[in-house]
N, C-alpha and C positions, 0 to 999 in steps of 0.2 A: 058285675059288682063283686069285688074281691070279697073272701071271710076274712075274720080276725084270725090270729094267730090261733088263741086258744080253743074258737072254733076249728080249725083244721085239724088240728091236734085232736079233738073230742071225734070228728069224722072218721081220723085216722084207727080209732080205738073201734069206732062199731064197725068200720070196712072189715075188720077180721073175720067175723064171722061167717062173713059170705066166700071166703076163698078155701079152694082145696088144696090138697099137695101138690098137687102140678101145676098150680096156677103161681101158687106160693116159691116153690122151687124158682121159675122164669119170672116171677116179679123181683124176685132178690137178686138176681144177676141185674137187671135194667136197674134198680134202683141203687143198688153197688156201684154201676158204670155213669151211675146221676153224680152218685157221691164223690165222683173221684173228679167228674169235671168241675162241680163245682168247688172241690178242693182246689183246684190249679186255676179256676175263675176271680172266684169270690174273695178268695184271700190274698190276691195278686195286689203290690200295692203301687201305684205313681209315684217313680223313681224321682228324687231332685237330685239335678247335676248343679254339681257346686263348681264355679268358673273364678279364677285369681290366683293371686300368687301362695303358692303351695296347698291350693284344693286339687280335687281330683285332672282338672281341665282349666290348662294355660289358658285356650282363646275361647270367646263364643263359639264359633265356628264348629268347633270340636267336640261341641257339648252340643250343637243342631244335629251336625253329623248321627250321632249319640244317641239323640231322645227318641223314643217312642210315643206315641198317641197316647194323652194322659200325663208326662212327665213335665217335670217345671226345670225351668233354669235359671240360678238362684248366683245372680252377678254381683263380685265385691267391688267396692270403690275401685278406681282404678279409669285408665284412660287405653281405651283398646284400638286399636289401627288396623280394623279390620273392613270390608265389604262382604256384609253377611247375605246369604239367600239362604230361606227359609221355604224348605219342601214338605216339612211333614206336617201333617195339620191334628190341632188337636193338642200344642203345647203349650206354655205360657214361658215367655223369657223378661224373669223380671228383674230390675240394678235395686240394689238397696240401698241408694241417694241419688234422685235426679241432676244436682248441682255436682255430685264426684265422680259418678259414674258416666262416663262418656264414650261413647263411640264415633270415632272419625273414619270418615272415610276416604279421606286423602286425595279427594278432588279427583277419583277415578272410578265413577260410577256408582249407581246408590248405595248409602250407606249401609240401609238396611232393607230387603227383596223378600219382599212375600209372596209365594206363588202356591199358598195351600190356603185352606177352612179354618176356622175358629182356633186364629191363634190371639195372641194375647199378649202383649208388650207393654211396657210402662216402666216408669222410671227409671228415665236413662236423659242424657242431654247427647242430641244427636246432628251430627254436624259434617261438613265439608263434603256434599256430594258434587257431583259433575263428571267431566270430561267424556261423558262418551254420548250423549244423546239428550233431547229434552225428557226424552223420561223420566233420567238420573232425579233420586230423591232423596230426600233424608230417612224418608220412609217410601218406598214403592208398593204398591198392592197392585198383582196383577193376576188378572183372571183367579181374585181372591175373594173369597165369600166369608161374612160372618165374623170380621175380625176383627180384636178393641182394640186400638190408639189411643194410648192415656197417659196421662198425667208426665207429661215429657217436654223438656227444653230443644225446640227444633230449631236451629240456627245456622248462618253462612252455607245454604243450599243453594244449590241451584234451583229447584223444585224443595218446597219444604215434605207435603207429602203429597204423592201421586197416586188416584185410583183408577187404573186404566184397565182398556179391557173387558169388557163386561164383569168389572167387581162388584157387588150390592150386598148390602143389608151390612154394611161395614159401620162399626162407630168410631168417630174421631172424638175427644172429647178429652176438659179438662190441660191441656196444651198451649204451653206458649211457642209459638211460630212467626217468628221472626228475621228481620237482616238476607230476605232472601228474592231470588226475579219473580219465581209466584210462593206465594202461600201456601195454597192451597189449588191443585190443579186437578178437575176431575172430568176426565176423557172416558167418552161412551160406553159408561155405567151408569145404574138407577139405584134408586132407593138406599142411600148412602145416609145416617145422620150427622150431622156433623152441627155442634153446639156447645159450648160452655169452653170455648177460644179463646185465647188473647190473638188475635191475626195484625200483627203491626210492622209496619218502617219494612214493608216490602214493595216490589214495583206494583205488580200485583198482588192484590189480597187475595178471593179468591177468581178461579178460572175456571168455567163452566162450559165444553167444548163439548158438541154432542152429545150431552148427558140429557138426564129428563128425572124426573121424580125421586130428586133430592132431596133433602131436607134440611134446610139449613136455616138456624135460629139461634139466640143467647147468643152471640159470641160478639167481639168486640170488633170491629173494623177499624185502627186508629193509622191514620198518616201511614196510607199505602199510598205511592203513586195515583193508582187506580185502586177504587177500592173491590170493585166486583167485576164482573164481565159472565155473562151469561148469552149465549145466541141462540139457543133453542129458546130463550123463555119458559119454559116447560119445569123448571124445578121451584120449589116453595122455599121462600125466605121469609119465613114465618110459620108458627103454630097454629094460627088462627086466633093466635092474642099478643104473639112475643115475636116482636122482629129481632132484629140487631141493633149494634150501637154503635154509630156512624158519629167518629167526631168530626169531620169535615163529609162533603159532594156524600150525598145518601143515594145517588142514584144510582142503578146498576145498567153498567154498559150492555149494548146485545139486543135481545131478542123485545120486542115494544111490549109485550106482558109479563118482562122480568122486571117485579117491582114485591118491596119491601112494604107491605101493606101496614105493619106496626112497628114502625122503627120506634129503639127507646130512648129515652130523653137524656139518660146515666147510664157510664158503663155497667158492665153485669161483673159480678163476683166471681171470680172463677174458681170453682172448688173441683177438691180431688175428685175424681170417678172412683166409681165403688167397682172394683173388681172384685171377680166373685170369691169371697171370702177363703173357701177352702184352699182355692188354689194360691193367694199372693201369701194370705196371713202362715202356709204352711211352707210354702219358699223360704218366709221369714227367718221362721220359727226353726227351720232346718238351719240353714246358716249360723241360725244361733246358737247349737248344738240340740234343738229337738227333733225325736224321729222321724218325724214328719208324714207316719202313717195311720189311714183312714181306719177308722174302728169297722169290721165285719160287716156289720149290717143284718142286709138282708140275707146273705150268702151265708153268714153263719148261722143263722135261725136256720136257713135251707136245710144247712149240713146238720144239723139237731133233730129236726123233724125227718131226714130220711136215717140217720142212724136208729133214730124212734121205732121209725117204720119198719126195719131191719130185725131190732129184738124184739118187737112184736110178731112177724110171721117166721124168725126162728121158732120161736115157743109154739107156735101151731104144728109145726113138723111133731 
């Protein structure tokens, strides 16, 4: 159980008594060499890269390249003609209007290629994947963990999004995916959520190929070809109160125990996903001209209590 601050603080004041000079001496050197890391730690802050016309970085691409673990990338209106892949994990790349900000991918493979952890995309309208394989997506996730899909216009794909590979514990959510041959196509990965959908006017809605302990609920299935396709059976289309919302055939093709135990009677609302605040609303706010930097913390309270600790066993010398 951690103390309070102003506990440690009072601890640090009776510790004095009990040290000597040459304890005192070799503690000030270690706690010196505390100070300085947590000077180059604690007050390090996540960089946003600003991407558009006369920001720092012409293309996404460039600003992927760029980021470090922890840094956001903070996209203007604009229509970008790129196929991005995405390595580093640990960023968030966000458009600042779903309906302006557009990424095409020019019908030469997916648009946008995730192959890292806990990234983070939204707001963007994401369009024209293909020509190179059925994997091609609007969004691919591949042997990717931990990462949100949100609040984004996925249209004229070949694959709207793809999680293949052993990707899991991925959120899709809050997306319209639409005008494309699947929806939603999710090859031999697990524990995926994917919920609070618009999934319509595709051949397939979604595709369930290998996969097992999905989860998939809230979202809307309207005038797909086919609306589901499942062969393992093995994934949940439902919450255990909330199925989908099947306006035509509620059946799901595939496996005889893939079945929508509560389908709902009206479509579901589809609201924004809440991305985690620090990071989107601080992208924002950066673009906006704010600095866009994290207040100290804990790190600086750190750096207080060992400078503390410093001129207290000076004065013991």
């Amino acid at each position: 159980m951690q103390a309070s601050e102003p506990a440690l603080i009072h601890n640090l004041f009776k510790a004095r008594k009990r040290f000597h000079y040459g304890e005192i001496m070799a503690y000030n050197k270690i706690i010196i060499g505390i100070c300085l890391i947590i000077l180059n730690i604690g007050f390090a802050s996540a960089a946003t890269l600003n991407v558009g016309q006369g920001q720092a970085y012409a293309t996404i691409q460039s600003a992927i390249d760029a980021a470090k673990t922890g840094d956001i990338i903070s996209v203007a209106e604009g229509t970008y003609y790129e196929n991005l892949v995405v390595k580093t994990s640990g960023i968030s790349i966000i458009g600042m209007n779903k309906e302006k900000t557009i990424i095409d991918g020019k019908k030469t493979g997916s648009t946008v290629k995730i192959e890292a952890d806990n990234v983070k995309v939204s707001e963007f309208t994401v369009r024209n994947s293909g020509g190179s394989g059925q994997s091609d997506g609007g969004i691919s996730l591949y042997s990717a963990n931990n990462n949100i899909i949100a609040n984004m216009i996925i249209v004229n794909n070949i694959m709207g999004i793809t999680i293949y590979s052993g990707s899991s514990n991925n959120i899709v959510s809050g997306n319209d995916i639409k005008s494309s041959k699947y929806g939603i196509f999710i090859f031999s990965s697990s524990d995926n959520k994917i919920y609070n959908n618009n999934i319509q006017i595709n051949k397939i809605g979604i595709y369930c190929d290998s996969a097992r302990t999905n989860h998939i609920y809230s979202n809307n299935l309207i005038d797909n070809n086919d609306q589901a396709y499942d062969n393992s059976g093995l994934n949940s289309w439902d919450d255990g109160k909330s199925g989908n919302y099947w306006n035509v055939n509620k059946g799901i093709l595939g496996g005889k125990n893939a079945k929508d135990n509560y389908p709902l009677a009206s479509a579901v609302s589809i609201k924004e996903e809440a991305i985690p605040v620090a990071t989107e609303q601080t992208a924002k706010e950066t673009a906006s001209g704010g600095t866009g930097k994290p207040s100290p913390g804990f790190a600086g309270f750190a750096v207080l209590v060992s400078l503390i600790v410093i001129g207290i066993l000076s004065k013991k010398k």
